[in-house]
N, CA, C, O and CB atoms as a CASP TS submission, in Angstrom:
PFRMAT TS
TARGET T0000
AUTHOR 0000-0000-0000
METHOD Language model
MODEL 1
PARENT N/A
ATOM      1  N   UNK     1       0.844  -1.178   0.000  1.00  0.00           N
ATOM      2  CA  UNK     1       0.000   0.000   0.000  1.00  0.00           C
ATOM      3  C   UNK     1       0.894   1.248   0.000  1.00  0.00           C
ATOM      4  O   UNK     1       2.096   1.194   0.260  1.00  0.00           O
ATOM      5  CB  UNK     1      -0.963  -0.005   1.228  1.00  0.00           C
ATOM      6  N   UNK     2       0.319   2.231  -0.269  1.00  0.00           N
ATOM      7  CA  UNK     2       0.866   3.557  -0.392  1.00  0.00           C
ATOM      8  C   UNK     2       1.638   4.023   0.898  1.00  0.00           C
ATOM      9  O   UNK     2       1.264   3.340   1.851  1.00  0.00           O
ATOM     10  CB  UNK     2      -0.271   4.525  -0.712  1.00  0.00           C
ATOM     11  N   UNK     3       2.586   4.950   1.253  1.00  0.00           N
ATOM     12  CA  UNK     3       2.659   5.873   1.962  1.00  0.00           C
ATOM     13  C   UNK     3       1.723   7.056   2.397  1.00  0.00           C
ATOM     14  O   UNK     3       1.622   8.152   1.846  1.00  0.00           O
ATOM     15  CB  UNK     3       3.462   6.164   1.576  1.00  0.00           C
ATOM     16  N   UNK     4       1.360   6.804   3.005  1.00  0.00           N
ATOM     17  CA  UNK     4      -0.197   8.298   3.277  1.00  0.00           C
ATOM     18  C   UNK     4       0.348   9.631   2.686  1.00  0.00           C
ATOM     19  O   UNK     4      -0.297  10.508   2.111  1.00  0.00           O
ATOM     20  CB  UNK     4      -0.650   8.874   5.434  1.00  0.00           C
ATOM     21  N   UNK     5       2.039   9.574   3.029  1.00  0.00           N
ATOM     22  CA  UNK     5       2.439  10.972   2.495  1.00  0.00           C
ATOM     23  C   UNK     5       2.914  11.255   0.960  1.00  0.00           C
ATOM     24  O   UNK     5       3.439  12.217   0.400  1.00  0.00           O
ATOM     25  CB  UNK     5       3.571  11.403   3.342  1.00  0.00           C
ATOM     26  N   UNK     6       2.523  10.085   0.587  1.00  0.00           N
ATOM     27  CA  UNK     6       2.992  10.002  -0.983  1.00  0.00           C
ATOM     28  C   UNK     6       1.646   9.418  -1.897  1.00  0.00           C
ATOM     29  O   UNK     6       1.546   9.176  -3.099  1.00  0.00           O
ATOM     30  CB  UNK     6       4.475   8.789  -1.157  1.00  0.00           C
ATOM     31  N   UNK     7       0.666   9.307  -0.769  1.00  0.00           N
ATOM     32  CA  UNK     7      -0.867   8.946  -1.845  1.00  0.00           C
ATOM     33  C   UNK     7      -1.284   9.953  -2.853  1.00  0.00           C
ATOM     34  O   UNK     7      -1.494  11.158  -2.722  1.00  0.00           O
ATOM     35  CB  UNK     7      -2.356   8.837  -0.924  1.00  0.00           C
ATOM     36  N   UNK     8      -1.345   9.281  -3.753  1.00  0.00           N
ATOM     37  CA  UNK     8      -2.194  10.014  -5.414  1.00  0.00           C
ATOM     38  C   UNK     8      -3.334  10.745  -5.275  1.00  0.00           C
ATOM     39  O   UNK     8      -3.028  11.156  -4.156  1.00  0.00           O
ATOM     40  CB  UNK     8      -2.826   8.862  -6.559  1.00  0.00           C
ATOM     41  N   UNK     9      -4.409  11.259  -5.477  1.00  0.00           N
ATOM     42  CA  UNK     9      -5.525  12.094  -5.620  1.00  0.00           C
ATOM     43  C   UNK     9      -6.076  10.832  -6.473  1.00  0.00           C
ATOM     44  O   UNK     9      -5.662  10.484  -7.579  1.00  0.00           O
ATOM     45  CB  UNK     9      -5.342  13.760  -6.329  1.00  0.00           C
ATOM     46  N   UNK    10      -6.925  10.329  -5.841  1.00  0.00           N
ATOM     47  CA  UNK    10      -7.977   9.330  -6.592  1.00  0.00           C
ATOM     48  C   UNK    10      -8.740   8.642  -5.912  1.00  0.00           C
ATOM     49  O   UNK    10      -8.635   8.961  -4.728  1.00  0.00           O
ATOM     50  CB  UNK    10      -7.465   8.384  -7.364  1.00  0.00           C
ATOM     51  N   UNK    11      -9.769   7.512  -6.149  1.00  0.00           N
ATOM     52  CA  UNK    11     -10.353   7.112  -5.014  1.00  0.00           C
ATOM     53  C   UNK    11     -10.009   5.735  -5.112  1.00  0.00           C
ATOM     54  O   UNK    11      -9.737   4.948  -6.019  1.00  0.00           O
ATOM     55  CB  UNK    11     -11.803   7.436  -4.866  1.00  0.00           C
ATOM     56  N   UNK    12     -10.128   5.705  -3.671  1.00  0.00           N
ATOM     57  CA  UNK    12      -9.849   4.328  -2.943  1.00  0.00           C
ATOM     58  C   UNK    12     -10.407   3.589  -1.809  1.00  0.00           C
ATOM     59  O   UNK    12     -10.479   4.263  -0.781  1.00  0.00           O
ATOM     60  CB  UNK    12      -8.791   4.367  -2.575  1.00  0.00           C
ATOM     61  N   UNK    13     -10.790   2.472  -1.730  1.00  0.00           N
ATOM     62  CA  UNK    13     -11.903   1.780  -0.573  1.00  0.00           C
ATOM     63  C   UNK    13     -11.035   2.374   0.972  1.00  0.00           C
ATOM     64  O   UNK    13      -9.812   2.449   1.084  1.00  0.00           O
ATOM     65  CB  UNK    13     -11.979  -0.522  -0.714  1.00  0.00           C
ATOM     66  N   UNK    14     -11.993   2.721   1.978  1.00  0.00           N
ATOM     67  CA  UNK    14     -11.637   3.062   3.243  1.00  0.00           C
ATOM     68  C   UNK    14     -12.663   2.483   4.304  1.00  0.00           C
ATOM     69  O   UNK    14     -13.824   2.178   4.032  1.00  0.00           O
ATOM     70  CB  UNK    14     -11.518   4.546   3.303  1.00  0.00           C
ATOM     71  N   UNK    15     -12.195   2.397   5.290  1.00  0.00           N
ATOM     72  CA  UNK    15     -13.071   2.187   6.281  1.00  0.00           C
ATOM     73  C   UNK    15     -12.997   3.204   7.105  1.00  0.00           C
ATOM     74  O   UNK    15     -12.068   3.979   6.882  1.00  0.00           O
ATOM     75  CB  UNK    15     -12.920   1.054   6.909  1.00  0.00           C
ATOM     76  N   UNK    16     -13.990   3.547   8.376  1.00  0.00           N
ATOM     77  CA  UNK    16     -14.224   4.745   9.340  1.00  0.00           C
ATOM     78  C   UNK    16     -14.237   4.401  10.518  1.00  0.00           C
ATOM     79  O   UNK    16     -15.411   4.344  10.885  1.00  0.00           O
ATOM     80  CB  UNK    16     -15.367   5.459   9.194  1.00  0.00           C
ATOM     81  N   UNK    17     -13.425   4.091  11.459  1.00  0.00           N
ATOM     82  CA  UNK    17     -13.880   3.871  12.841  1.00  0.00           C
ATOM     83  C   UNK    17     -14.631   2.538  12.615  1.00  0.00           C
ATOM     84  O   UNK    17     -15.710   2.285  13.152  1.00  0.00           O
ATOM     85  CB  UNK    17     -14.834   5.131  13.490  1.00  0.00           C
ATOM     86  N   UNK    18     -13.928   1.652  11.720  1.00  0.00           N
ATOM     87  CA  UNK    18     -14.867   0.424  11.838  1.00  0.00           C
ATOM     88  C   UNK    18     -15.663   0.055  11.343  1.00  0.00           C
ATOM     89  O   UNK    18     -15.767  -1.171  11.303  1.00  0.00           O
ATOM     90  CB  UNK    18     -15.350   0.251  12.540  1.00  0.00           C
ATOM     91  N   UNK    19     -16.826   1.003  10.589  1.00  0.00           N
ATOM     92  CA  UNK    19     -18.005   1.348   9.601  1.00  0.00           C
ATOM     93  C   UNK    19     -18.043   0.120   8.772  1.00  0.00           C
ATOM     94  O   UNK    19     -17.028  -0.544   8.982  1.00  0.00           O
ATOM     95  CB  UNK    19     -17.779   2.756   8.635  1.00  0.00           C
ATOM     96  N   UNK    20     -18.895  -0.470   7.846  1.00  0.00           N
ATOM     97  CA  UNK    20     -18.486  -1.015   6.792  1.00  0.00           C
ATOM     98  C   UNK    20     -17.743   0.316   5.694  1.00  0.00           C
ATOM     99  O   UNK    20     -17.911   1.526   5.541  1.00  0.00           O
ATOM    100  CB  UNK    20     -19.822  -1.851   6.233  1.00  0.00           C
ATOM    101  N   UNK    21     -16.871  -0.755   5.106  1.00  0.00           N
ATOM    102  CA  UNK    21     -16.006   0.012   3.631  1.00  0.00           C
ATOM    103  C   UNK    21     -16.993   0.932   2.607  1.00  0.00           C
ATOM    104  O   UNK    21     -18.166   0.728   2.295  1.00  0.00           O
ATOM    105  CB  UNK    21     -15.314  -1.415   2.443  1.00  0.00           C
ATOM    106  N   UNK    22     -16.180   1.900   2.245  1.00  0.00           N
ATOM    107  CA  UNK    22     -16.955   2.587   1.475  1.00  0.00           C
ATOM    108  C   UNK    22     -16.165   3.446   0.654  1.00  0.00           C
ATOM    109  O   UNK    22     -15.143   3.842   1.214  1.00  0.00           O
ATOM    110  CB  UNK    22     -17.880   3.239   2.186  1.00  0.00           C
ATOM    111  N   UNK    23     -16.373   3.913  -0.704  1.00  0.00           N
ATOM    112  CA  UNK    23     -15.325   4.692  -1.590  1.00  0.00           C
ATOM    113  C   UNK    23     -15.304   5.984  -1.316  1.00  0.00           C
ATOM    114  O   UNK    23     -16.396   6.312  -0.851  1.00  0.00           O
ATOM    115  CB  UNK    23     -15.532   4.614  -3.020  1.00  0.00           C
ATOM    116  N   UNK    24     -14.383   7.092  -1.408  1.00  0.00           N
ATOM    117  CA  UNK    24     -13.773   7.460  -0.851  1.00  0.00           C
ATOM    118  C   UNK    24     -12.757   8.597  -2.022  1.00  0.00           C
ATOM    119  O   UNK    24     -12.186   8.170  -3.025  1.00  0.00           O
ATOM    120  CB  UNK    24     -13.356   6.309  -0.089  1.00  0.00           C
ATOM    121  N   UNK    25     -12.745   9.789  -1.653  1.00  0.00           N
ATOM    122  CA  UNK    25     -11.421  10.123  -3.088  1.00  0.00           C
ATOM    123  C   UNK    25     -10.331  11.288  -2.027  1.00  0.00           C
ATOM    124  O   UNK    25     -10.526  12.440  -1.639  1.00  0.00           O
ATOM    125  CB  UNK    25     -12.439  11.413  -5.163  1.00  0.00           C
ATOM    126  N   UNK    26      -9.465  10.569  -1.882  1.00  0.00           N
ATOM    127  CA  UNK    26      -8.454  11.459  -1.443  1.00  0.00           C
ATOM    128  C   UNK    26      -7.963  12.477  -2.876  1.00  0.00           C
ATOM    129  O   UNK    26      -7.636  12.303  -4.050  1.00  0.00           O
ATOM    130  CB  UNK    26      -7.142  10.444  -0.763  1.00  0.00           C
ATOM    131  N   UNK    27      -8.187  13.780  -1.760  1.00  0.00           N
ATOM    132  CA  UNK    27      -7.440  15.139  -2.682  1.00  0.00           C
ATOM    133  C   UNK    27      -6.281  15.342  -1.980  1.00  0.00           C
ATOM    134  O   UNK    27      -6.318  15.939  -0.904  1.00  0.00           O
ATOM    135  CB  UNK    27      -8.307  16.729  -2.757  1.00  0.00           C
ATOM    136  N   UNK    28      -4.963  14.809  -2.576  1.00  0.00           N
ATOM    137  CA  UNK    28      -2.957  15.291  -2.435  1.00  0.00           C
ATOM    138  C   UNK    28      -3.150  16.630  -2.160  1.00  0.00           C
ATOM    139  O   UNK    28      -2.587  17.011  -1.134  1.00  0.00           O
ATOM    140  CB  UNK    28      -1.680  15.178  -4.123  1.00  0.00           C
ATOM    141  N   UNK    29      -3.890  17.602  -2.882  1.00  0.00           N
ATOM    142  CA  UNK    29      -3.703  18.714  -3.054  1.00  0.00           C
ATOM    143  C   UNK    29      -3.869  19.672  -1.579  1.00  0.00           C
ATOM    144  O   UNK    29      -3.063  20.441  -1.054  1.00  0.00           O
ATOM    145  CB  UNK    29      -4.560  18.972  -4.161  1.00  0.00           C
ATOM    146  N   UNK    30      -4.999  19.347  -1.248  1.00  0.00           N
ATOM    147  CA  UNK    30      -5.767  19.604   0.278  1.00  0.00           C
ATOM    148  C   UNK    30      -5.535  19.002   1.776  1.00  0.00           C
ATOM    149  O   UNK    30      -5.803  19.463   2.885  1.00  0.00           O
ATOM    150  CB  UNK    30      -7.090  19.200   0.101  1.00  0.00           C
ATOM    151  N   UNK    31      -4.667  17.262   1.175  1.00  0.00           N
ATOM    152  CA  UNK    31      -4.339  16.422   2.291  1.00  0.00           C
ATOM    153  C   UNK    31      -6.030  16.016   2.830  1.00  0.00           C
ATOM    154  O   UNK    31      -6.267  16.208   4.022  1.00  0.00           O
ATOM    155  CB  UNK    31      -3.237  17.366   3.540  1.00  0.00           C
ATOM    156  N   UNK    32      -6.807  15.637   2.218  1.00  0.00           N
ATOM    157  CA  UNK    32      -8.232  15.267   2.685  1.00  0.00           C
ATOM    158  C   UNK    32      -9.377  14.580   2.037  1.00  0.00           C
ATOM    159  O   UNK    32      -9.829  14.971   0.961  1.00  0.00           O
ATOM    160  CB  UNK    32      -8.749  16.277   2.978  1.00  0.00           C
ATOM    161  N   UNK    33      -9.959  13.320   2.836  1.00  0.00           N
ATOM    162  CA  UNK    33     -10.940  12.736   1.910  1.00  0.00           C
ATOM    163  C   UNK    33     -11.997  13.507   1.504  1.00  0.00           C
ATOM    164  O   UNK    33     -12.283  14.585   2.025  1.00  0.00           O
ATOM    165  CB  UNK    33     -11.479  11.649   2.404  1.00  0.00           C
ATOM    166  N   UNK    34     -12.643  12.953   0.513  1.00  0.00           N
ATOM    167  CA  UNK    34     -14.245  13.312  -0.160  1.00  0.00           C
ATOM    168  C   UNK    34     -14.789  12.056  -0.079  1.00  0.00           C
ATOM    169  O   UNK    34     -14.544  11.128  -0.849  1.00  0.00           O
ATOM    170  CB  UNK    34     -14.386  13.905  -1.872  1.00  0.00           C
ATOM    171  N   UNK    35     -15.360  12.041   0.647  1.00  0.00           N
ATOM    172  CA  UNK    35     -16.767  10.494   1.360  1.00  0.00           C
ATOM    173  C   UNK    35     -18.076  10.938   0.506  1.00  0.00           C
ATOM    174  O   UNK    35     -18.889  11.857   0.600  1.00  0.00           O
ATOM    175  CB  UNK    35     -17.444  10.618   3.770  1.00  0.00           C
ATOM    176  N   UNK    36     -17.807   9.392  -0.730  1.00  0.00           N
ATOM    177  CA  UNK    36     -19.162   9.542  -1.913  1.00  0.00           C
ATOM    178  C   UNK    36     -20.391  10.024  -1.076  1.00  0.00           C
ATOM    179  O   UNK    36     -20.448   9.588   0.074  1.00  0.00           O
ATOM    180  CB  UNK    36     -19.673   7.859  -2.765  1.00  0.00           C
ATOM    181  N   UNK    37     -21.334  10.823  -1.477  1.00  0.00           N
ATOM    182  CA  UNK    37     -22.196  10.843  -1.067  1.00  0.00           C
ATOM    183  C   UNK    37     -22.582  12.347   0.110  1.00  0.00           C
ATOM    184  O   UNK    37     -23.639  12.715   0.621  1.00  0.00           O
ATOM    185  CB  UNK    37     -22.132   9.541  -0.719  1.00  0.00           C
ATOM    186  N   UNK    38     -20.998  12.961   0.186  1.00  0.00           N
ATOM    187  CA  UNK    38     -21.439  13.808   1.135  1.00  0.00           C
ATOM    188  C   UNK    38     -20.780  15.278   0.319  1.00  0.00           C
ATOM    189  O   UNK    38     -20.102  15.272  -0.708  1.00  0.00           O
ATOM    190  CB  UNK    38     -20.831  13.340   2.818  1.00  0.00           C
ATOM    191  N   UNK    39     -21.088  16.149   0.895  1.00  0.00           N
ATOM    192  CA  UNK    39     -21.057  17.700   0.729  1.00  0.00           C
ATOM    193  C   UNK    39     -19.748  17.914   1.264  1.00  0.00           C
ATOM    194  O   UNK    39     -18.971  18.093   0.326  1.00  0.00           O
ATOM    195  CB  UNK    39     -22.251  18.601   1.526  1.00  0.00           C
ATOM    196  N   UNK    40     -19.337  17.955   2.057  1.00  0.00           N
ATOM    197  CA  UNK    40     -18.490  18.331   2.894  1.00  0.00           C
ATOM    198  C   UNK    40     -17.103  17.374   3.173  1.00  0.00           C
ATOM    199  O   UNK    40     -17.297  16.203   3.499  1.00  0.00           O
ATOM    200  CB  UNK    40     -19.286  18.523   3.994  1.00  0.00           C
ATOM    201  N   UNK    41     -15.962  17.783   3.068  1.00  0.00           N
ATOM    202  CA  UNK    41     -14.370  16.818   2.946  1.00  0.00           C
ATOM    203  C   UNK    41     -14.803  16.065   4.482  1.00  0.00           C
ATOM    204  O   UNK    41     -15.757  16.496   5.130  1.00  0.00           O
ATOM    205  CB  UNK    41     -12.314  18.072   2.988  1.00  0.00           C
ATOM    206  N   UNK    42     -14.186  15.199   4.831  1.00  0.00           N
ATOM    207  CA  UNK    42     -14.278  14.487   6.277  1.00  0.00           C
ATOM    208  C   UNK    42     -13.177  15.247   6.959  1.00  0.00           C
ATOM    209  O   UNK    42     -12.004  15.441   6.639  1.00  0.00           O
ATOM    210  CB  UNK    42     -14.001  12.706   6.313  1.00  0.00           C
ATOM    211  N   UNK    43     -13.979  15.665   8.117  1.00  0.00           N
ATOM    212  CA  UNK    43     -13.265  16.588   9.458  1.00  0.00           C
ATOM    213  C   UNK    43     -12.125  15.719   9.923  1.00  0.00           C
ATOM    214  O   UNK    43     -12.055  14.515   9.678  1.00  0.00           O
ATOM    215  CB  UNK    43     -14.405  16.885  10.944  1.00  0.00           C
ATOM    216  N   UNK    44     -11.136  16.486  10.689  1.00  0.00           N
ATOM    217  CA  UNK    44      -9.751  16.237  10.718  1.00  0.00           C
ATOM    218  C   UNK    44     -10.162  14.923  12.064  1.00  0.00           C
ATOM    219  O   UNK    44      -9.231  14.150  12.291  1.00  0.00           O
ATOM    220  CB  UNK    44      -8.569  17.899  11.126  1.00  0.00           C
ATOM    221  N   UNK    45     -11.148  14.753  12.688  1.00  0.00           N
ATOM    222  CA  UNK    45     -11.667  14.166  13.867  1.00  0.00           C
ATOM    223  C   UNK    45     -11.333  12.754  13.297  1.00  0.00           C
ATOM    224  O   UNK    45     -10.400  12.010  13.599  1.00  0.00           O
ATOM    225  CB  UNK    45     -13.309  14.540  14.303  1.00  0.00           C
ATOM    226  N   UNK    46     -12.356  12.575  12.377  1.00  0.00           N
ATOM    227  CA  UNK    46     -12.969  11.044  11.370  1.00  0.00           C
ATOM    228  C   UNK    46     -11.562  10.912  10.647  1.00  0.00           C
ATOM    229  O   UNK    46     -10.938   9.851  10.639  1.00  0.00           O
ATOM    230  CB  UNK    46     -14.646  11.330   9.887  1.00  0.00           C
ATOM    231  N   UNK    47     -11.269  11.673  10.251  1.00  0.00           N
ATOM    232  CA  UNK    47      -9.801  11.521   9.194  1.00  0.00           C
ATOM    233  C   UNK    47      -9.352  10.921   9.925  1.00  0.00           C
ATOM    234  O   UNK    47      -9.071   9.874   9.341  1.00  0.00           O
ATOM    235  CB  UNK    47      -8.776  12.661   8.671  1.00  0.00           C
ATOM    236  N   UNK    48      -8.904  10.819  11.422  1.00  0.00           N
ATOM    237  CA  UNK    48      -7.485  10.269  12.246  1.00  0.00           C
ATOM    238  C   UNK    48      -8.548   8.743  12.432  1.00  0.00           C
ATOM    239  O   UNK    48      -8.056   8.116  13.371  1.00  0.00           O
ATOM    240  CB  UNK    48      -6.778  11.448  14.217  1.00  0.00           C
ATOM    241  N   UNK    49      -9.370   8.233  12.061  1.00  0.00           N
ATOM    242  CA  UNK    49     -10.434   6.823  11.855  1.00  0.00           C
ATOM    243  C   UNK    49      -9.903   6.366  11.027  1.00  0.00           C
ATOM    244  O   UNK    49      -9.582   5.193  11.216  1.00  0.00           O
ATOM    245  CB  UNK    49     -11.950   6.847  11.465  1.00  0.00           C
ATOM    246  N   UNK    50      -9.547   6.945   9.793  1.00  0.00           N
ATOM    247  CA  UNK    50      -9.509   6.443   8.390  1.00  0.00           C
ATOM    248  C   UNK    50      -8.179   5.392   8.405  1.00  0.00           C
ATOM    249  O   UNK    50      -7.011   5.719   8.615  1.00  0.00           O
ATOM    250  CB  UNK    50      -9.343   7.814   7.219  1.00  0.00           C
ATOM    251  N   UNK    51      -8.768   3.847   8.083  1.00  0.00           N
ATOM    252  CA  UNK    51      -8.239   3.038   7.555  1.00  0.00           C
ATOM    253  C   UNK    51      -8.396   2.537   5.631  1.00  0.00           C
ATOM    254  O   UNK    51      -9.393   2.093   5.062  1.00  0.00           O
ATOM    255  CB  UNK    51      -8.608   2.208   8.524  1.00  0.00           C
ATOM    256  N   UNK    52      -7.200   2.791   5.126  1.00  0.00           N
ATOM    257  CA  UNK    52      -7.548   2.425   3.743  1.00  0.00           C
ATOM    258  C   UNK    52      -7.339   1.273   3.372  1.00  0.00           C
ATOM    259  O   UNK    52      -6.328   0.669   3.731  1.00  0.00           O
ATOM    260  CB  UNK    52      -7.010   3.084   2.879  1.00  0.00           C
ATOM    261  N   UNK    53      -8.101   0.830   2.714  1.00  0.00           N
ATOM    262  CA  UNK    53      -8.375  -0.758   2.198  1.00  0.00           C
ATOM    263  C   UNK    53      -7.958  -1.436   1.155  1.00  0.00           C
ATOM    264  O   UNK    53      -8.092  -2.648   0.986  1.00  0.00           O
ATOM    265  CB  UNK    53      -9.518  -1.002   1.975  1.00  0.00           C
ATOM    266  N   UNK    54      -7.208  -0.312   0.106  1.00  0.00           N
ATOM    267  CA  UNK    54      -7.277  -0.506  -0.967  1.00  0.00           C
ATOM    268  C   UNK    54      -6.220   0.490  -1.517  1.00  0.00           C
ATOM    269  O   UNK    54      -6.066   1.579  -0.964  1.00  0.00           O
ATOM    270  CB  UNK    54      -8.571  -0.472  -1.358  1.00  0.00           C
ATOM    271  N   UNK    55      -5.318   0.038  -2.864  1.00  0.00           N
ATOM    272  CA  UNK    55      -4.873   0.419  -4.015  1.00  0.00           C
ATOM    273  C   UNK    55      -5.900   1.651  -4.396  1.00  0.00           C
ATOM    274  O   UNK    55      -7.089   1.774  -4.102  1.00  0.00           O
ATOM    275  CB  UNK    55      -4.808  -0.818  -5.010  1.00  0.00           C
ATOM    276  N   UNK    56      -4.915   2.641  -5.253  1.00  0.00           N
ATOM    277  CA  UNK    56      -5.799   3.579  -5.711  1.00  0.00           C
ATOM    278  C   UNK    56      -6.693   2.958  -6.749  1.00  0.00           C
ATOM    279  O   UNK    56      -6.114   2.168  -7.494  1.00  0.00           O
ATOM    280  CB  UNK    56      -5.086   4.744  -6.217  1.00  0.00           C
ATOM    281  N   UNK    57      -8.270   3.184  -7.010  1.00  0.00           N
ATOM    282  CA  UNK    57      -9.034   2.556  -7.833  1.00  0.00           C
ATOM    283  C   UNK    57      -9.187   3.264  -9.319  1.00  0.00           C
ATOM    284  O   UNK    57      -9.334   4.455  -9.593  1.00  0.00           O
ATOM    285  CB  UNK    57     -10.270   2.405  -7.125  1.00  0.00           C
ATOM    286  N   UNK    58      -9.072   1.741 -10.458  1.00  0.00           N
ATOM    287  CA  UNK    58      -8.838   2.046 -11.602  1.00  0.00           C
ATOM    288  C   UNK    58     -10.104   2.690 -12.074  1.00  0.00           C
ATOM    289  O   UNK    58     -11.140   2.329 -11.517  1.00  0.00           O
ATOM    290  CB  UNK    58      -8.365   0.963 -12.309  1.00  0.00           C
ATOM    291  N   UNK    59     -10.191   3.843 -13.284  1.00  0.00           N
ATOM    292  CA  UNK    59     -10.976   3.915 -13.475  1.00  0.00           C
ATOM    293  C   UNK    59     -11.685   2.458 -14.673  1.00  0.00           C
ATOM    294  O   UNK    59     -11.085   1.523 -15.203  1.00  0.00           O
ATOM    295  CB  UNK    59     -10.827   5.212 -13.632  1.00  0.00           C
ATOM    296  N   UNK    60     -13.375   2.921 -14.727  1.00  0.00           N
ATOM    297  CA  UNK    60     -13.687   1.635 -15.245  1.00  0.00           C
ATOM    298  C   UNK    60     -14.055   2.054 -16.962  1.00  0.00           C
ATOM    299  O   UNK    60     -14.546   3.020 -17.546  1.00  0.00           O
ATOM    300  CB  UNK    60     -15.079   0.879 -14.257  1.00  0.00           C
ATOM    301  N   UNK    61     -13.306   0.242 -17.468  1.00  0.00           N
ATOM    302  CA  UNK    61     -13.189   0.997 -19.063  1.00  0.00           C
ATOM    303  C   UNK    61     -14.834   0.545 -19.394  1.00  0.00           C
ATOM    304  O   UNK    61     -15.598  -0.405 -19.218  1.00  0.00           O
ATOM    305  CB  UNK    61     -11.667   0.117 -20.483  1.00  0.00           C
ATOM    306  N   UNK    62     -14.816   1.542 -19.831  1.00  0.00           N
ATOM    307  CA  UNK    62     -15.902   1.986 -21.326  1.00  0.00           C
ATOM    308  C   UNK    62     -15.816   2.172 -22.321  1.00  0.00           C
ATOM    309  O   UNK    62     -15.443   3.213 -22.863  1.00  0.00           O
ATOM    310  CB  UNK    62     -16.472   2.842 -21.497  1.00  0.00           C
ATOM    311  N   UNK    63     -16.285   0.774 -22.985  1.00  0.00           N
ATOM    312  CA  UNK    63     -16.111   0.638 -24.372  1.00  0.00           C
ATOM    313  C   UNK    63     -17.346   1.502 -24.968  1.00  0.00           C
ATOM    314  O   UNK    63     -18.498   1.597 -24.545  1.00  0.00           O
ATOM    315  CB  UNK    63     -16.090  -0.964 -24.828  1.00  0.00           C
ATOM    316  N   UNK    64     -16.467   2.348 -26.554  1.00  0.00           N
ATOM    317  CA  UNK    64     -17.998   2.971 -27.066  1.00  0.00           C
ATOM    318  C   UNK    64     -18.562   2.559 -28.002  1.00  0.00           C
ATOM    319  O   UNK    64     -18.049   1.783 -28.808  1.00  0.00           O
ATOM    320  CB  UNK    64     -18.100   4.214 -27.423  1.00  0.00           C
ATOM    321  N   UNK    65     -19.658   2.978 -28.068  1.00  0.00           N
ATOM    322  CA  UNK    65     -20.796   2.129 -29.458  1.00  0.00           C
ATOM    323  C   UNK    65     -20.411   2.296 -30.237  1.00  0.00           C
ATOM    324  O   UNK    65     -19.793   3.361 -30.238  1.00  0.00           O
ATOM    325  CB  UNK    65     -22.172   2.384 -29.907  1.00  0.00           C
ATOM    326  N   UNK    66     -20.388   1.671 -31.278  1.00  0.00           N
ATOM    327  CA  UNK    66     -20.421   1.963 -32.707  1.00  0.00           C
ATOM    328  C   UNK    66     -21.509   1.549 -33.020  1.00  0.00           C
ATOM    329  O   UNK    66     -21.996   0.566 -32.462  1.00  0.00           O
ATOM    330  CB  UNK    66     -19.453   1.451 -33.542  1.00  0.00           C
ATOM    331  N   UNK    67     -22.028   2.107 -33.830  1.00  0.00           N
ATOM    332  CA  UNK    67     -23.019   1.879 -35.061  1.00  0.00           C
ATOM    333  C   UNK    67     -22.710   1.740 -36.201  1.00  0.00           C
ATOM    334  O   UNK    67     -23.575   1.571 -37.059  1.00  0.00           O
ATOM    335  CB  UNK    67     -23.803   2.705 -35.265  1.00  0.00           C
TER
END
């Protein structure tokens, strides 16, 4: 797994204090997650929770139509 101080900007599975897993997009830029689903980066409180689960996640290929 990554170095926390050398993680990419992308998303990756995390857990919270135990929570079930859930995706997740660390911003390098800010030093802070974005938790799918919410408005607001996760407070520095929940951040010191954060266990990551996972490799940064690939994006998913999409093949396009042809007609």
């Amino acid at each position: 797994m990554t170095d926390p101080g050398n993680r990419e900007t992308g998303f990756y599975w995390i857990c919270i204090g135990g929570q079930e897993p859930e995706v997740a997009q660390w911003q390098a830029e800010w030093d802070q997650w974005l938790v799918t689903g919410q408005e607001l980066p996760l407070s520095d409180v929940y951040a010191e929770d954060v266990v990551v689960l996972s490799d940064m996640l690939s994006p998913p290929v999409v093949n396009a139509r042809v007609d």
